[in-house]
mmCIF file of the N, C-alpha and C atoms, coordinates in Angstrom:
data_MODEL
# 
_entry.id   MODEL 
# 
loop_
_atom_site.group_PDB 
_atom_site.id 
_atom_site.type_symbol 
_atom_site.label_atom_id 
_atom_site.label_alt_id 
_atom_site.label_comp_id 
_atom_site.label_asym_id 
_atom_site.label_entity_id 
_atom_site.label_seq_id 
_atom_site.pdbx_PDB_ins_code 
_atom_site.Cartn_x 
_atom_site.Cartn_y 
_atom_site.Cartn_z 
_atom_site.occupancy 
_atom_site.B_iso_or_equiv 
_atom_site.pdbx_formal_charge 
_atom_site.auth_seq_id 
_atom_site.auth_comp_id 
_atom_site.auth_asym_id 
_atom_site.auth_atom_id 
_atom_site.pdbx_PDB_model_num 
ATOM 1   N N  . UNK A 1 1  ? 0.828  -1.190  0.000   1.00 0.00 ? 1  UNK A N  1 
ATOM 2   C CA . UNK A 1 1  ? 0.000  0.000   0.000   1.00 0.00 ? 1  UNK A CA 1 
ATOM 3   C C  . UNK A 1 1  ? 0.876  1.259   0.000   1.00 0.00 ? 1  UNK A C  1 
ATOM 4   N N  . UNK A 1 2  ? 1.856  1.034   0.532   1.00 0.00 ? 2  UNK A N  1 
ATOM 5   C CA . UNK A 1 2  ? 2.875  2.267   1.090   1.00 0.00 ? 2  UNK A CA 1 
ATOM 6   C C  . UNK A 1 2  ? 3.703  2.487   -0.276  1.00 0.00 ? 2  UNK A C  1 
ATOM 7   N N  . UNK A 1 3  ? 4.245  1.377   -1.045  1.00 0.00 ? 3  UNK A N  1 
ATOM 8   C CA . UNK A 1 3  ? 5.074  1.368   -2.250  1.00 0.00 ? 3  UNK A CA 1 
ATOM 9   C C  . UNK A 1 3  ? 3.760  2.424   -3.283  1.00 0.00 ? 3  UNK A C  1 
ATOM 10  N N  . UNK A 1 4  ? 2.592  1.732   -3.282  1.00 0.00 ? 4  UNK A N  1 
ATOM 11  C CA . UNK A 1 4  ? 1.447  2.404   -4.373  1.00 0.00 ? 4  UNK A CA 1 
ATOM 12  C C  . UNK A 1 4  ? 1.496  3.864   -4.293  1.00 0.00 ? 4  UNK A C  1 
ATOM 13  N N  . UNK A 1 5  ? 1.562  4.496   -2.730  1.00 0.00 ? 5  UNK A N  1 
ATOM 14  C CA . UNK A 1 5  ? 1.202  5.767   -2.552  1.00 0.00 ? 5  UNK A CA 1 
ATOM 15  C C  . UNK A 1 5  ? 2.493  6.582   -3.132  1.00 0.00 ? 5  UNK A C  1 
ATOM 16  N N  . UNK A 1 6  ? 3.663  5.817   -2.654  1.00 0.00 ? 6  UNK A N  1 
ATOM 17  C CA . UNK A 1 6  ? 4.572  6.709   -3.148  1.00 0.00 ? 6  UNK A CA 1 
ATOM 18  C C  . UNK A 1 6  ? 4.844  6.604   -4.637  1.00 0.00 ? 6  UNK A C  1 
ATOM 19  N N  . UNK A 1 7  ? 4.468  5.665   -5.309  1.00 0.00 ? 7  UNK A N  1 
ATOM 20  C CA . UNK A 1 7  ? 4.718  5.748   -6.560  1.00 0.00 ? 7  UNK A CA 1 
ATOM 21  C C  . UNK A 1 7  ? 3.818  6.676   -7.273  1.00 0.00 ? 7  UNK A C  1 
ATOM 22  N N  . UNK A 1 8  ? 2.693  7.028   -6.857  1.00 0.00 ? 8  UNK A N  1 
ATOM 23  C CA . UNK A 1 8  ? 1.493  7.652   -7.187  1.00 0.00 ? 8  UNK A CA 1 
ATOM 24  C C  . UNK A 1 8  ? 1.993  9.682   -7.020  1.00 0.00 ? 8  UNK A C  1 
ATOM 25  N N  . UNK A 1 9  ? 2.906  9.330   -5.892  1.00 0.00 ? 9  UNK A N  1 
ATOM 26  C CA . UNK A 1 9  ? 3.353  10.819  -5.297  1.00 0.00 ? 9  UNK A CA 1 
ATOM 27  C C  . UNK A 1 9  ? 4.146  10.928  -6.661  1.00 0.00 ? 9  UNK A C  1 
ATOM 28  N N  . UNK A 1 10 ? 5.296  10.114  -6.950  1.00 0.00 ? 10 UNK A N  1 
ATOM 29  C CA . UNK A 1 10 ? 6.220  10.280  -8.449  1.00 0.00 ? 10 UNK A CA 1 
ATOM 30  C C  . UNK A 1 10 ? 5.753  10.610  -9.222  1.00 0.00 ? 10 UNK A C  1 
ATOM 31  N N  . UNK A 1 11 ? 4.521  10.061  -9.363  1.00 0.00 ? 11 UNK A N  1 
ATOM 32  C CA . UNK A 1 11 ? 4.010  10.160  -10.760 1.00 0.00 ? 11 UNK A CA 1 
ATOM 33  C C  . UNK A 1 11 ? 3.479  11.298  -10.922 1.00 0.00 ? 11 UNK A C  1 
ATOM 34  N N  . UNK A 1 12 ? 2.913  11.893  -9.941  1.00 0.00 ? 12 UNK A N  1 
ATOM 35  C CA . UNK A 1 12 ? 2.291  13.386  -9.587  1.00 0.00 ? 12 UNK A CA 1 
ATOM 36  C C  . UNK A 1 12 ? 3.766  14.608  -9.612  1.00 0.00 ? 12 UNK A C  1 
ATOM 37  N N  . UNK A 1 13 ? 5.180  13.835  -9.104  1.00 0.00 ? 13 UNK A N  1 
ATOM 38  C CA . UNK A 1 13 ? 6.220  15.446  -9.390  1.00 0.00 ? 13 UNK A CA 1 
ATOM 39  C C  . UNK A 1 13 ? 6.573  15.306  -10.975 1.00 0.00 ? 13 UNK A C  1 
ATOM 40  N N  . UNK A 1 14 ? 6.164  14.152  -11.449 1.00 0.00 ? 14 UNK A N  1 
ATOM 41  C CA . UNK A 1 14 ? 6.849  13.979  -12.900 1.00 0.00 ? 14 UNK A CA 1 
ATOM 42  C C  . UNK A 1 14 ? 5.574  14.496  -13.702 1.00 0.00 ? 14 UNK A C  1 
ATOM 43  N N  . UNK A 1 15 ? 4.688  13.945  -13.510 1.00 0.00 ? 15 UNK A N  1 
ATOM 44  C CA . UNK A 1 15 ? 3.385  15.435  -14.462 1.00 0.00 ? 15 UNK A CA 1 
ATOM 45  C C  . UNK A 1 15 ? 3.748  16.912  -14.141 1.00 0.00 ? 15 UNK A C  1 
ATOM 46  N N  . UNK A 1 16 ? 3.969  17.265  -12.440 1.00 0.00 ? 16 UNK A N  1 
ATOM 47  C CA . UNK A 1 16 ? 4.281  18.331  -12.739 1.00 0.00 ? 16 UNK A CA 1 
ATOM 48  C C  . UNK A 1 16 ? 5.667  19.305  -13.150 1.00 0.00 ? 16 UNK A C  1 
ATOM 49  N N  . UNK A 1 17 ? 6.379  18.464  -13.426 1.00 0.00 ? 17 UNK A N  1 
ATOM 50  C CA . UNK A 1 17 ? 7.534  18.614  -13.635 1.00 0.00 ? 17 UNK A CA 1 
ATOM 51  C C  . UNK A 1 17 ? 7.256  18.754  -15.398 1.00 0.00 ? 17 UNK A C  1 
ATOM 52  N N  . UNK A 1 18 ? 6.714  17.644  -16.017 1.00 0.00 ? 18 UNK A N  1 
ATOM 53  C CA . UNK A 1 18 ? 6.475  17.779  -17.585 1.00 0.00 ? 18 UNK A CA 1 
ATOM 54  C C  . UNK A 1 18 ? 5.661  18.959  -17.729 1.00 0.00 ? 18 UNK A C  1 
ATOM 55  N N  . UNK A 1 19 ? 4.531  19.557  -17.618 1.00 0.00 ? 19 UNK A N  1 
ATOM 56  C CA . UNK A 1 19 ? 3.923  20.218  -17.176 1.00 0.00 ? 19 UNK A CA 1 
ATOM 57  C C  . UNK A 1 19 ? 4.549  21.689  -17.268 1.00 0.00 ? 19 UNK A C  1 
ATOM 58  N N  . UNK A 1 20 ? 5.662  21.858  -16.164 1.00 0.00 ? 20 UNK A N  1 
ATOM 59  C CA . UNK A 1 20 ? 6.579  23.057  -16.388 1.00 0.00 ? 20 UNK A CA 1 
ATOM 60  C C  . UNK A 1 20 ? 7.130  23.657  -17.239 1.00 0.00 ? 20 UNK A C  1 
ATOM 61  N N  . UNK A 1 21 ? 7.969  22.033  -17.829 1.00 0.00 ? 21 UNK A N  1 
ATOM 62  C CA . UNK A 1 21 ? 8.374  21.990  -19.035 1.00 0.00 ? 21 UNK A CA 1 
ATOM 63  C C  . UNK A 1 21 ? 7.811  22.543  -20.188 1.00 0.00 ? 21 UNK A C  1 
ATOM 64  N N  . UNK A 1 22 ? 6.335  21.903  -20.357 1.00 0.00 ? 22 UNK A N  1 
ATOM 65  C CA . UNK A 1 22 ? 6.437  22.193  -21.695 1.00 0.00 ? 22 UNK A CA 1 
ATOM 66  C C  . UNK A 1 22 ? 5.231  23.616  -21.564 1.00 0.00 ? 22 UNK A C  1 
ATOM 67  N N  . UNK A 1 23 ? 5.659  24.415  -20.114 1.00 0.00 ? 23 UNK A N  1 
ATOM 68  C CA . UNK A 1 23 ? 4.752  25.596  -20.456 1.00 0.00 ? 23 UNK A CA 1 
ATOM 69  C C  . UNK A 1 23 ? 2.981  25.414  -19.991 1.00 0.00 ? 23 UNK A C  1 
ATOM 70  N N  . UNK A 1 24 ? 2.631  24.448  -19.760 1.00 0.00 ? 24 UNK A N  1 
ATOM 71  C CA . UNK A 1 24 ? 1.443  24.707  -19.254 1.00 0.00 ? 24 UNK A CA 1 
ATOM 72  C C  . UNK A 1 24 ? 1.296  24.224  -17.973 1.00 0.00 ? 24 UNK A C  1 
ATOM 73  N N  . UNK A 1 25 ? -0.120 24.699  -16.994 1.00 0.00 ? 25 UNK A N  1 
ATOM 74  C CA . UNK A 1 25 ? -0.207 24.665  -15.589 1.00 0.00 ? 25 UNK A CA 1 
ATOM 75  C C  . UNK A 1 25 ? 0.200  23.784  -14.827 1.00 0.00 ? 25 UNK A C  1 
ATOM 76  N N  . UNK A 1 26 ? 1.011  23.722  -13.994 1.00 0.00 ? 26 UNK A N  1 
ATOM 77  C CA . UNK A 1 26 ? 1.362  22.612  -13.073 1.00 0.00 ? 26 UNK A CA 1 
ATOM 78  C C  . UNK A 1 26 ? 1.223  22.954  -11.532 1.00 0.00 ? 26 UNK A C  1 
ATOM 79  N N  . UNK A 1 27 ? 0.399  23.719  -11.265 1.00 0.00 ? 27 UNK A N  1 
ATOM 80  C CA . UNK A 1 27 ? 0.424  23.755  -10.281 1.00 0.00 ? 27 UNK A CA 1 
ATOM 81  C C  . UNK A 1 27 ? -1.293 22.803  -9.568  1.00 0.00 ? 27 UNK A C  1 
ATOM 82  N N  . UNK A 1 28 ? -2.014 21.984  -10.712 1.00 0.00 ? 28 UNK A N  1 
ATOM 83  C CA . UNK A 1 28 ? -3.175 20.960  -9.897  1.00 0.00 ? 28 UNK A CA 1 
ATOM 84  C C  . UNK A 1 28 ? -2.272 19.404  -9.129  1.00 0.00 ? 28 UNK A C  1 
ATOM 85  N N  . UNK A 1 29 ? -1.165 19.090  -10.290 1.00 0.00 ? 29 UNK A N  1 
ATOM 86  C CA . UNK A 1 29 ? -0.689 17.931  -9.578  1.00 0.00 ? 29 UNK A CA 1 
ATOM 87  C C  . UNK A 1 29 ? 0.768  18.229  -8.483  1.00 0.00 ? 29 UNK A C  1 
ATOM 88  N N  . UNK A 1 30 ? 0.636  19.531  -8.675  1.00 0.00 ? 30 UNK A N  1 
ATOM 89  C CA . UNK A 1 30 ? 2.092  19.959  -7.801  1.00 0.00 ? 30 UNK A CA 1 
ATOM 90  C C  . UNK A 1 30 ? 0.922  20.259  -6.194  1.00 0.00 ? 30 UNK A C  1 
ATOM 91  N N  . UNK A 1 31 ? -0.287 20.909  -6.430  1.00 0.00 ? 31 UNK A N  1 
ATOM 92  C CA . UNK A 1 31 ? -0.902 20.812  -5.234  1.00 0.00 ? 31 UNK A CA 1 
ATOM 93  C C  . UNK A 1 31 ? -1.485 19.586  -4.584  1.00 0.00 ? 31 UNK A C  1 
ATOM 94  N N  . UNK A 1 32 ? -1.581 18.233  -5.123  1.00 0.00 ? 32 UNK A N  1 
ATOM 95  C CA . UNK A 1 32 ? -2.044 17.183  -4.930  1.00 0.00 ? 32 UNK A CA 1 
ATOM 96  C C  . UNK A 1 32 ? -0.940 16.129  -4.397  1.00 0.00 ? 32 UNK A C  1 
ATOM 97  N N  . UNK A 1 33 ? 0.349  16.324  -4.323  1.00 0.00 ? 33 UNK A N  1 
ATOM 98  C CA . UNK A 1 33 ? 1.418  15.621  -4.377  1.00 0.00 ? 33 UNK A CA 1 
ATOM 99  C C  . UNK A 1 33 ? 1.514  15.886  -3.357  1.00 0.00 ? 33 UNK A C  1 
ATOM 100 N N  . UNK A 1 34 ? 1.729  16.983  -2.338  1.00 0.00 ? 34 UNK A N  1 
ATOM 101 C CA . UNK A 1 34 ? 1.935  17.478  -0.606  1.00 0.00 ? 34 UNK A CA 1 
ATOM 102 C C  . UNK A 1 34 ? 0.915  16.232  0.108   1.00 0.00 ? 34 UNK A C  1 
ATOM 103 N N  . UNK A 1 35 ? -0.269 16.496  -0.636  1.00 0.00 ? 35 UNK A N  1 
ATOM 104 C CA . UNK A 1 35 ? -1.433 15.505  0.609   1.00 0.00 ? 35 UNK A CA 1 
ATOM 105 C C  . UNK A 1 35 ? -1.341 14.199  0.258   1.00 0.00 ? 35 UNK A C  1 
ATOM 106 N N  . UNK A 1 36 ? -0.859 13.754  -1.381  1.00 0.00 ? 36 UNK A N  1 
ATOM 107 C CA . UNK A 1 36 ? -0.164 11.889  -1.174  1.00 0.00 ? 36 UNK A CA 1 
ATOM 108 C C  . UNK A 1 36 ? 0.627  11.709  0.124   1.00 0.00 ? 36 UNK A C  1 
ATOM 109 N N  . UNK A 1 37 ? 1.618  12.885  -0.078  1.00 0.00 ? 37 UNK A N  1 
ATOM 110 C CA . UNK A 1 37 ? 2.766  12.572  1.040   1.00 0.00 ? 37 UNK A CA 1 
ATOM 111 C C  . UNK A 1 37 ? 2.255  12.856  2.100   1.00 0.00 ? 37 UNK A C  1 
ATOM 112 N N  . UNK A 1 38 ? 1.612  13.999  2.651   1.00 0.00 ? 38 UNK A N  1 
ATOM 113 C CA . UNK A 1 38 ? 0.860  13.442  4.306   1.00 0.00 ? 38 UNK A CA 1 
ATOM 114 C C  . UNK A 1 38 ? 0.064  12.195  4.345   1.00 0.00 ? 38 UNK A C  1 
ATOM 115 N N  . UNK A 1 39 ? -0.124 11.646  3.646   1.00 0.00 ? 39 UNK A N  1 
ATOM 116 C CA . UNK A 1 39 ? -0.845 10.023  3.650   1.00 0.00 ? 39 UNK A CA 1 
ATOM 117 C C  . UNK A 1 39 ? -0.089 9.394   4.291   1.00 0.00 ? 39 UNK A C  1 
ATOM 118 N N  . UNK A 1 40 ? 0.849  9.203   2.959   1.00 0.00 ? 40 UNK A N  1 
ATOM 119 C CA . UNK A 1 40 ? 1.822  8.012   3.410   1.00 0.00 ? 40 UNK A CA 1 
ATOM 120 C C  . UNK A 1 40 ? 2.815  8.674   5.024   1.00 0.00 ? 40 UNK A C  1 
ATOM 121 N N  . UNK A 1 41 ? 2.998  10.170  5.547   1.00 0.00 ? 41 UNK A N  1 
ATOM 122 C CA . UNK A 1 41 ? 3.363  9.908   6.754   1.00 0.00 ? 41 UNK A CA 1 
ATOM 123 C C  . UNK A 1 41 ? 2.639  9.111   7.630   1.00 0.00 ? 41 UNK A C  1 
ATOM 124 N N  . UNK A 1 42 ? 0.892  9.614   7.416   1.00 0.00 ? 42 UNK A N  1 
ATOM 125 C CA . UNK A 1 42 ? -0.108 9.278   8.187   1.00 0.00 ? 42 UNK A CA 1 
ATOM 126 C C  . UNK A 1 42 ? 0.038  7.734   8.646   1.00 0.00 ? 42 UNK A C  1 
ATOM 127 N N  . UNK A 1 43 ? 0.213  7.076   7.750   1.00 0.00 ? 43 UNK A N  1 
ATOM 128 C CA . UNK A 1 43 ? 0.284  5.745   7.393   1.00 0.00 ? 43 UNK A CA 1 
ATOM 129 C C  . UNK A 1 43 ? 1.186  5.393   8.481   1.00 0.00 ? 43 UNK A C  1 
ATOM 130 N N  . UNK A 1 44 ? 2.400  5.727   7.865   1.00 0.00 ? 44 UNK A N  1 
ATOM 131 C CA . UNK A 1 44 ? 3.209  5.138   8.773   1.00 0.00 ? 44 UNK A CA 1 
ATOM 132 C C  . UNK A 1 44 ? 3.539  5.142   9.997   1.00 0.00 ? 44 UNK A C  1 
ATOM 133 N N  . UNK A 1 45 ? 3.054  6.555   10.132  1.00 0.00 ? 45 UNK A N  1 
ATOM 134 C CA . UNK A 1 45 ? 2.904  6.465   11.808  1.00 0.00 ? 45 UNK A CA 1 
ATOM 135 C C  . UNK A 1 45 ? 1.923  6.015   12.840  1.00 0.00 ? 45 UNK A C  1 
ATOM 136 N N  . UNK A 1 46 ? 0.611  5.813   11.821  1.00 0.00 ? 46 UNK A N  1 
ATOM 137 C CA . UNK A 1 46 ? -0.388 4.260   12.110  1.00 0.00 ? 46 UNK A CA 1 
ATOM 138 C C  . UNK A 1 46 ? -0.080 3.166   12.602  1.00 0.00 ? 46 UNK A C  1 
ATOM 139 N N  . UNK A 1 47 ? 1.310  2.802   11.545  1.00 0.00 ? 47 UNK A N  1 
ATOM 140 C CA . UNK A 1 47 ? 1.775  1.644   11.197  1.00 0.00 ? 47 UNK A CA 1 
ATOM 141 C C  . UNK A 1 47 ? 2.645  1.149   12.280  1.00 0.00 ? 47 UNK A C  1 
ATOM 142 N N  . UNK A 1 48 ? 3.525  2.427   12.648  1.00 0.00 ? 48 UNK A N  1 
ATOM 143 C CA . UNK A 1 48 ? 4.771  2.335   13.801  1.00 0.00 ? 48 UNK A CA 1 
ATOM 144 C C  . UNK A 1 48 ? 4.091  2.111   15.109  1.00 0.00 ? 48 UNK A C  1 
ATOM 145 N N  . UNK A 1 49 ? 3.274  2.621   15.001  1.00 0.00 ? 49 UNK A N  1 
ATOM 146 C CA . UNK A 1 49 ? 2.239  3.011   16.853  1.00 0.00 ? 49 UNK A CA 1 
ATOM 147 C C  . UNK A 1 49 ? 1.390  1.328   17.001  1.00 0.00 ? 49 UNK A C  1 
ATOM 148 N N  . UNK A 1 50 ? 0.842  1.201   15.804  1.00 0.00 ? 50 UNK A N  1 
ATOM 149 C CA . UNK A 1 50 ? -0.275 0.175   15.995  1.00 0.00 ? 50 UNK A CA 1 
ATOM 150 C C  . UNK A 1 50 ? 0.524  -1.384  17.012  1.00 0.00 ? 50 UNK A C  1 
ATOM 151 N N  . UNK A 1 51 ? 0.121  -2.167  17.791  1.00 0.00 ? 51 UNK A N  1 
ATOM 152 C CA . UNK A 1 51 ? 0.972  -3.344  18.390  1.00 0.00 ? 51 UNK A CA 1 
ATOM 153 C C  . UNK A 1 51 ? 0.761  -4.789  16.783  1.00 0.00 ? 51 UNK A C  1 
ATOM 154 N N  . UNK A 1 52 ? 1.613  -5.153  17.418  1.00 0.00 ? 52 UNK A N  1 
ATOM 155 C CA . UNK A 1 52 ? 1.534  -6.648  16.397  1.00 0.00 ? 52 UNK A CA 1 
ATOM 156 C C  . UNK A 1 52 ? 0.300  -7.314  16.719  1.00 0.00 ? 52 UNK A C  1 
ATOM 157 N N  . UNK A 1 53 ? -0.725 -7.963  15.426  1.00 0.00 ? 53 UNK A N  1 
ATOM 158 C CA . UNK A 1 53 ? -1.596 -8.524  15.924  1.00 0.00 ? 53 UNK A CA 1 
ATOM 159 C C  . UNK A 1 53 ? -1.582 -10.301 15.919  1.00 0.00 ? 53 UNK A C  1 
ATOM 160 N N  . UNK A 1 54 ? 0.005  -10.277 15.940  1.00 0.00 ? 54 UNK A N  1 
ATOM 161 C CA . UNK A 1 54 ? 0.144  -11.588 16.290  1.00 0.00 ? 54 UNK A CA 1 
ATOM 162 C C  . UNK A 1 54 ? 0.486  -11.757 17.389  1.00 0.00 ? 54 UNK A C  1 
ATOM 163 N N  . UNK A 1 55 ? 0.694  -10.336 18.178  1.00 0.00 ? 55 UNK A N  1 
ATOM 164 C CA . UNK A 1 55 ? 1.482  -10.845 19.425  1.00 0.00 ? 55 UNK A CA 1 
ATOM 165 C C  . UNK A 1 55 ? 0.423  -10.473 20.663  1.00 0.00 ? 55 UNK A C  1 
ATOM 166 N N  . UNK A 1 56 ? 0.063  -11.438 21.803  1.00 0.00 ? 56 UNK A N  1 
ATOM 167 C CA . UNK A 1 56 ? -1.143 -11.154 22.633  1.00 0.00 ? 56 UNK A CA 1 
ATOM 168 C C  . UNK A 1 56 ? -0.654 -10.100 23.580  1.00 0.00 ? 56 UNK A C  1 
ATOM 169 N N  . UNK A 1 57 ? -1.845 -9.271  23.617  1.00 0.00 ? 57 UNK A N  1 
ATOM 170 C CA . UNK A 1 57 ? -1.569 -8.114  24.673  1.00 0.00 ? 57 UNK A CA 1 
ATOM 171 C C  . UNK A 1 57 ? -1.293 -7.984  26.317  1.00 0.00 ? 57 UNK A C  1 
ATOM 172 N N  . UNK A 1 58 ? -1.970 -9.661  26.454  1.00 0.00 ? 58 UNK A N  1 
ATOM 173 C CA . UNK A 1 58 ? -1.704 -9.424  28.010  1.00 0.00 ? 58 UNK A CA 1 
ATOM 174 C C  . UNK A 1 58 ? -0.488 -10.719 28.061  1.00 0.00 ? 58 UNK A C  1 
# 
């Protein structure tokens, strides 16, 4: 899930990066690329906090 988001973030600086390039607006996927990446922090710090659910709590 974590590999998808960030590849999704790439794919969003490389539109807006082409985008720059060739002169027209880049600033919809350059504003959409900040909140992929608060995801995937979100995520992971879900991920870090949450306990193992293989391992019993008491």
């Amino acid at each position: 899930m974590k590999l998808a988001l960030f590849g999704g973030a790439g794919l969003l600086a490389l539109a807006a990066r082409s985008r720059l390039l060739s002169g027209a607006d880049a600033r919809p996927p350059a504003r959409v690329e900040p909140a992929v990446l608060a995801v995937i922090v979100a995520l992971s710090a879900l991920l870090t906090v949450a306990p193992d659910p293989r391992r019993p709590l008491f």
